[in-house]
N, C-alpha and C positions, 0 to 999 in steps of 0.2 A: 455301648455296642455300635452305636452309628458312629462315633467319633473312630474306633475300631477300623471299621469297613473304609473311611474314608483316609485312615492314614495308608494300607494295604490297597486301596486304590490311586493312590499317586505315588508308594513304591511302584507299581507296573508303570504309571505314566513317567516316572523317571526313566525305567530302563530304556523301554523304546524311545522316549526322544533323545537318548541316548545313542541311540544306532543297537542298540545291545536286542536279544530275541528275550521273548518274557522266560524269566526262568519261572518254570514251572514248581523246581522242589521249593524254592523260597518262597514263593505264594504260598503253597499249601502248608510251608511249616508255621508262618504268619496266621494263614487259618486256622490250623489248628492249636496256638495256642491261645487266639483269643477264645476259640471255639470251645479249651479248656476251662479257661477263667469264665467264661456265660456260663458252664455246667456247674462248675463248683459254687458259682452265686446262687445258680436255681434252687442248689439242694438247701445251700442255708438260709433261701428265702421261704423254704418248703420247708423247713423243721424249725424256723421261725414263727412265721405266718401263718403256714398252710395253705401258700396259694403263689404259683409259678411266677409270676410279675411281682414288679415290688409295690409293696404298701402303698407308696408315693403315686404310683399311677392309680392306682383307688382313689386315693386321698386327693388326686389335684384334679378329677375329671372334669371339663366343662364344656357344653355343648358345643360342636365344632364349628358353629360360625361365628360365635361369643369367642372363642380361641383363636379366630384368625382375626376378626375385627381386634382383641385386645393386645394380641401381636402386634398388628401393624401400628396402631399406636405407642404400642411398647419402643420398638422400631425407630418409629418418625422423632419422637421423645430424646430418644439416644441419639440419634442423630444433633440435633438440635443442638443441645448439650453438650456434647463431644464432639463437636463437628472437626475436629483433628482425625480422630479414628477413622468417621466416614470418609472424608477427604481422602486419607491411606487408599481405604477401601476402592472408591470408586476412581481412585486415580489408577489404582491396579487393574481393577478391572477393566479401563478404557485400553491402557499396557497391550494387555493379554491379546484383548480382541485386535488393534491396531497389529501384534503382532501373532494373530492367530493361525496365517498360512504357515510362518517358519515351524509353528509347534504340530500343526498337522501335517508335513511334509516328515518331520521327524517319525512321528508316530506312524504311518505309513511305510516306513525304510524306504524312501526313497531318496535318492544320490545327491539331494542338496546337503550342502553344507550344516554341519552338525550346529544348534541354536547355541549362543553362550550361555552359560551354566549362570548367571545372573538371574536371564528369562524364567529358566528352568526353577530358579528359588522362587522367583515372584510369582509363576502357575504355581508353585507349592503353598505358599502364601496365601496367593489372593483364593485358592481352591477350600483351604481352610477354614480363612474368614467368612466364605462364603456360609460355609456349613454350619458357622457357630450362629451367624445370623438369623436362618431359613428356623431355627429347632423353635425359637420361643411363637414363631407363625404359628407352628402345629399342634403347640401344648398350651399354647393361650400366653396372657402376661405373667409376672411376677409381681406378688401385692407387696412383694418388700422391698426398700430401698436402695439406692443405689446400684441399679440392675445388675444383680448376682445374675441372672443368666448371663450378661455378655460379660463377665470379667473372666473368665478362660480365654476368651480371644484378645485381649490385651496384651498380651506377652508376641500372640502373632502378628497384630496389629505394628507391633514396633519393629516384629524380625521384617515384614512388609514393607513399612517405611526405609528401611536400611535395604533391601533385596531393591526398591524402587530407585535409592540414591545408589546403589553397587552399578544399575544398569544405565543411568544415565551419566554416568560418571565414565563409565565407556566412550561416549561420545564427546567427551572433551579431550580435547590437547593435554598427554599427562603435565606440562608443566601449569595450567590454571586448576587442575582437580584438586589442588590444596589450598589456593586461595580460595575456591568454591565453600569447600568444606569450615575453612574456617569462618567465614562469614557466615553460615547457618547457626555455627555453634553461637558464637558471639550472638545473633540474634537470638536463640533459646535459652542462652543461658540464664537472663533475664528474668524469665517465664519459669524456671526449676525450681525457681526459691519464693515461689508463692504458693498456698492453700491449693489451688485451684487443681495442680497438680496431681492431688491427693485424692478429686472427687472423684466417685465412680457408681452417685446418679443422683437425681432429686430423694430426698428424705419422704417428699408427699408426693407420692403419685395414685393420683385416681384414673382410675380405666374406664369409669361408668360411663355408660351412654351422654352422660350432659357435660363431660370433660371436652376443652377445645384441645383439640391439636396442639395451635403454636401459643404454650404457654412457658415463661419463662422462668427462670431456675431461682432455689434460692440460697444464694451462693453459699451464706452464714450456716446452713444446715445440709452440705452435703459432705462432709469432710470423710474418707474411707475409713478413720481413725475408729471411729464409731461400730464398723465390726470387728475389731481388735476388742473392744473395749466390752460388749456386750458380753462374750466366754466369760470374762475375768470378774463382772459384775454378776452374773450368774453363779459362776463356781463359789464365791466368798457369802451370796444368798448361801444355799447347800450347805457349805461347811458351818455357818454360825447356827442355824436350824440344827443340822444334826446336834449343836450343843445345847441349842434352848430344849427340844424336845428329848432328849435324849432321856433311855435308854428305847424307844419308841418313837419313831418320830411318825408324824400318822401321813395319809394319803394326801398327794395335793396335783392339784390340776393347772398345768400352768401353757401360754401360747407359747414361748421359746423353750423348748423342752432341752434343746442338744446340751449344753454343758452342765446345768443345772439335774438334768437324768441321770449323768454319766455319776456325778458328786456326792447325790445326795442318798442318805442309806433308807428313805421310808418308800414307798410304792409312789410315781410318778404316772399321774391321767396327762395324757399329750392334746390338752382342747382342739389342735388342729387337725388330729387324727392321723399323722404321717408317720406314728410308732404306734398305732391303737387300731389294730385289724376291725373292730365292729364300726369306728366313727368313720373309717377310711369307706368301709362296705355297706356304708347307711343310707346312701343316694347311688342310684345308677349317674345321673349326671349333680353337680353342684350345682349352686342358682346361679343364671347370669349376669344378676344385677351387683355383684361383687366378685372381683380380680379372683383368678381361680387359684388354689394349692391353699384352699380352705376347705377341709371336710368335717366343722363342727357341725355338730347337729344334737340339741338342748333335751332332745328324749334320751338320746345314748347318753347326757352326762346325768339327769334327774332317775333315771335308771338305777344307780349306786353314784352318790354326791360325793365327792371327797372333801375331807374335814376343811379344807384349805383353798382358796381359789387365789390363784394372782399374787402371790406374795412379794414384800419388796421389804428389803433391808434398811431398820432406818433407825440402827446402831450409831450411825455417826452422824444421823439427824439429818437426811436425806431424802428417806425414804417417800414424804407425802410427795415431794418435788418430780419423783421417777411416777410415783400413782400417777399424778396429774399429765407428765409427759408424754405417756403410753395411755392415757383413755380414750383417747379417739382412736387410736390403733386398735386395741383391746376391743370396744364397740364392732368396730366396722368386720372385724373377724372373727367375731362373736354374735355377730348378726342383731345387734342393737339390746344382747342380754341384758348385763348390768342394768337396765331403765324396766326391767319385765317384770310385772307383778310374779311370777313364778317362782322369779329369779329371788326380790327382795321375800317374800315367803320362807326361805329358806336360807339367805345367807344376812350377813348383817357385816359391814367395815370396821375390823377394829386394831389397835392399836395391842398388841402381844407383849409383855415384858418378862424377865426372870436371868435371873445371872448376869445382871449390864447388858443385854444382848435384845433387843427391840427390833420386832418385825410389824409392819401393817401391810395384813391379810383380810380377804371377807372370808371369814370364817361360818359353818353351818352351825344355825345357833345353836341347838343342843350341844354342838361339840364346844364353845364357847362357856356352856353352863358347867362342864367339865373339866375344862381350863383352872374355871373359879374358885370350883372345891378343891383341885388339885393346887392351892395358891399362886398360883401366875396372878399378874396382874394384868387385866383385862379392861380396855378402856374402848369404850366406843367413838367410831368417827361420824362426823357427818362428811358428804359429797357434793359434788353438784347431782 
């Protein structure tokens, strides 16, 4: 919706700086189609859920100063790290204001000279980037890697950088704007064909109060490849499970719920609570002492346990290696479960076999003693 309002607000600032009168019927048909697409989300958030807002604003709530404090570190973080993108950023933005009278003269209609339509991309630009920036201030950080919130604005970040070289490229003599040009390439080129390319954030980022600022990256473990990789390691979880448990496969509760939901044919508990209306609705705020768009909470799961917690594939002898990979992650959004007497009361680490097909899951022990009888082979783990 805000992304919405904000493209429909620099169509008008195109037209007038434009010289052109706002059209009226094109604004309102803009309105109203986004104003269609918000209705028709409401209703199937509302025959969903049963509650007008989406699940996700239940599920990520965190008190509003804890959300702007772990914004702005979120923020400062990106910056850091990508300091290409902000550099775009804030070279646009110096742009703009440097050439802020020609764009208020325009929009005013008054008799100066119409702006170059360069200008006009880079206000559209840098007005964008601004907006993808300011959202993660309002709703707090992102407790997952490689800041998923700013990678929408990547795509603009690079139309920016090009809308920034279109305009200064203006002011050169056209016979040097190609030697120009190709001297940048030749220096990037360079740079295209390494890793680095690929990042899009730290793997480990903590928000908590005792995190420094300026802390640096670590280059071996940001690579974007990694959210390609996670669906496809999910969905092949899904699939070999529907065959070990098959024709039944039982309830399981897992933190990356998207691809693995979509796959698997038994009932899915979503631990973070961002598809599970009562974990999303179980706190008016979350705690601030952990990155928000976490709404587990250990009474909504001990409520009704599902047979299965956390499961990982390790058919091809893998699997303890992703356990151990994801336990700190697992912990820290599980609000330090796995280590809680409650927790080990009820569940036990074990090793699943049956058909070549080997899963380790912590399994609820009765449902383990059922495995048994039913001949799986059942082997338990120790952990740290």
């Amino acid at each position: 919706m805000i992304w919405a309002l904000g493209f429909i607000l620099l169509d008008i600032v195109n037209h007038r700086a434009r010289g052109r009168k706002i059209n009226t019927g094109r604004t309102l048909t803009l309105l109203g189609i986004g104003g269609a697409i918000l209705i028709a989300l409401t209703v199937w958030r509302l025959s969903l859920f049963g509650d007008f807002l989406p699940n996700t604003f239940y599920a990520k709530r965190v008190p509003p100063a804890q959300a702007l404090r772990s914004g702005v570190i979120y923020f400062l973080k990106f910056g850091i790290t990508y300091w290409m993108g902000l550099t775009a950023l804030l070279w646009g933005v110096h742009t703009i204001l440097r050439r802020l009278s020609t764009l208020i003269s325009a929009l005013r209609g008054s008799d100066r000279e119409e702006p170059p339509g360069a200008l006009i991309r880079l206000f559209h630009m840098t007005g964008l980037a601004l907006l993808g920036v300011s959202i993660p201030l309002t709703t707090g950080a992102d407790y997952f890697p490689m800041a998923r919130f700013y990678q929408p604005i990547w795509p603009i970040l690079g139309l920016l950088l090009i809308a920034l070289g279109d305009l200064w490229a203006n002011l050169l003599p056209i016979p040097y704007r190609l030697h120009v040009l190709t001297l940048c390439l030749c220096l990037l080129l360079p740079l295209i064909n390494t890793d680095n390319w690929l990042n899009l954030c730290l793997s480990q980022w903590d928000i908590s109060p005792s995190t420094p600022i300026l802390s640096f990256p670590e280059w071996d473990k940001m690579q974007m490849r990694f959210e390609f990789y996670l669906p496809r390691e999910k969905s092949l979880l899904a699939h070999r499970m529907n065959l070990l448990f098959a024709p039944a496969p039982p309830r399981v509760g897992i933190v990356t719920a998207g691809r693995f939901r979509l796959d698997y044919e038994g009932p899915v508990l979503d631990l973070m609570g961002l598809n599970h209306r009562e974990m999303a609705h179980s706190r008016r705020w979350h705690p601030g002492s952990v990155p928000g768009h976490v709404a587990f909470n250990p009474e909504v799961l001990f409520r009704d346990p599902p047979e299965l917690l956390l499961p990982y594939d390790h058919t091809d002898g893998y699997g303890w290696q992703l356990f151990l990979r994801d336990f700190q992650f697992n912990q820290q959004v599980l609000y330090n479960l796995l280590t809680s007497r409650m927790f080990q009361d009820f569940y036990q680490l074990v090793e699943i076999q049956r058909n070549r097909i080997t899963i380790i899951a912590f399994g609820r022990k009765d449902f383990i003693r059922h495995l048994i009888s039913q001949g799986y082979k059942v082997e338990l783990k120790s952990w740290p």
